[in-house]
C-alpha positions in Angstrom: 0.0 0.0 0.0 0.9 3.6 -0.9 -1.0 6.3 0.6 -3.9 6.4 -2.0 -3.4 3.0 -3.4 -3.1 -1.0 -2.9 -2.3 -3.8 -4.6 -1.4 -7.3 -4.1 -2.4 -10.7 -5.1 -5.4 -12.6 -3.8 -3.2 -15.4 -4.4 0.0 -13.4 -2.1 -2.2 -12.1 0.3 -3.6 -15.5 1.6 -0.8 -17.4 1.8 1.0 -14.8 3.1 3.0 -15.6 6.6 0.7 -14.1 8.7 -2.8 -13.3 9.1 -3.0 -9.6 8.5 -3.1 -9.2 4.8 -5.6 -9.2 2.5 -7.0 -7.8 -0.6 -10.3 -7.7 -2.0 -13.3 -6.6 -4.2 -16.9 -6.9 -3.8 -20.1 -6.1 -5.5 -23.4 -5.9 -5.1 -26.9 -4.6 -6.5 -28.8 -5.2 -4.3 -29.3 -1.3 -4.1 -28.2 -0.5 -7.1 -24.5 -1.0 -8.3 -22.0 -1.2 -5.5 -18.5 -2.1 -5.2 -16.7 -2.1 -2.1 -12.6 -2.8 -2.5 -10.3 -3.6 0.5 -6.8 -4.3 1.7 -5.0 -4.8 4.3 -1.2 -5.1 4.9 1.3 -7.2 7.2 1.5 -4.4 9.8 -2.9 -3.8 9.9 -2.8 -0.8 7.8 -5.7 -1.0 5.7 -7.7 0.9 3.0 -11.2 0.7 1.7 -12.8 2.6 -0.8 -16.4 2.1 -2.3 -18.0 3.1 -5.9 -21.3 3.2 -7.2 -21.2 2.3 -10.8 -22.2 -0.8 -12.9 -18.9 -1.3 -14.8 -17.2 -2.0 -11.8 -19.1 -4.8 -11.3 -17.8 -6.2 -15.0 -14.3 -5.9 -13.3 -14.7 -7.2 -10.0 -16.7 -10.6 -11.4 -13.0 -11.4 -13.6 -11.0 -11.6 -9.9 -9.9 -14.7 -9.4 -7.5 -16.8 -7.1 -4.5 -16.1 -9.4 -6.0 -11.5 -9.7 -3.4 -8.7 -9.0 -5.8 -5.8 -7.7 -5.1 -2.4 -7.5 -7.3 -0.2 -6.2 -7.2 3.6 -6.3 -8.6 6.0 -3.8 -9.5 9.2 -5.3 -7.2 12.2 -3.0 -10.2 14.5 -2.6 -12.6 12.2 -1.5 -10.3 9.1 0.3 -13.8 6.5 0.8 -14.3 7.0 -3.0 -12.4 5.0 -5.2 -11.4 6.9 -8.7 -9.5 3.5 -10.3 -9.7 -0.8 -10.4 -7.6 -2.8 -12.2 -7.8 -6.4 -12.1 -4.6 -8.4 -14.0 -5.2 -12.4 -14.5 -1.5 -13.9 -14.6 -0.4 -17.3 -13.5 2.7 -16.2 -12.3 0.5 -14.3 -9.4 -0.5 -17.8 -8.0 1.9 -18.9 -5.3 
């Protein structure tokens, strides 16, 4: 994590050495489009960020086992995220 961002494997994050980290997207509609993304590092630190817009919902269905996240919070608002990128590579599985 970076001040306004986080990234990390789902994959990295679960098999990590201890039980602090994690990373993760979800969605929902049941009132309308949702998506809430959040992480947590080894040390506790975490950041969460929510949007309300369908697309998001395309992205957060592709994460799977072997997803790099990265989340971006947007600087003037930090509970809104302003950017979700979801990368599908084996060489994230560990």
């Amino acid at each position: 994590m970076n001040g306004n961002y986080a990234e990390g494997s789902t994959a990295g994050a679960r098999y990590s050495g201890d039980n602090q980290q994690y990373i993760g997207c979800s969605f929902s509609n049941t009132n309308g489009p949702f998506v809430m993304c959040l992480a947590t590092d080894k040390t506790g630190k975490s950041l969460v960020c929510t949007k309300n817009d369908p697309r998001w919902g395309t992205i957060v269905k592709a994460i799977t086992d072997f997803s790099l996240i990265r989340f971006v919070l947007d600087p003037r608002n930090p509970s809104s995220c302003i950017d979700l990128d979801v990368y599908g590579f084996s060489s994230f599985l560990k």
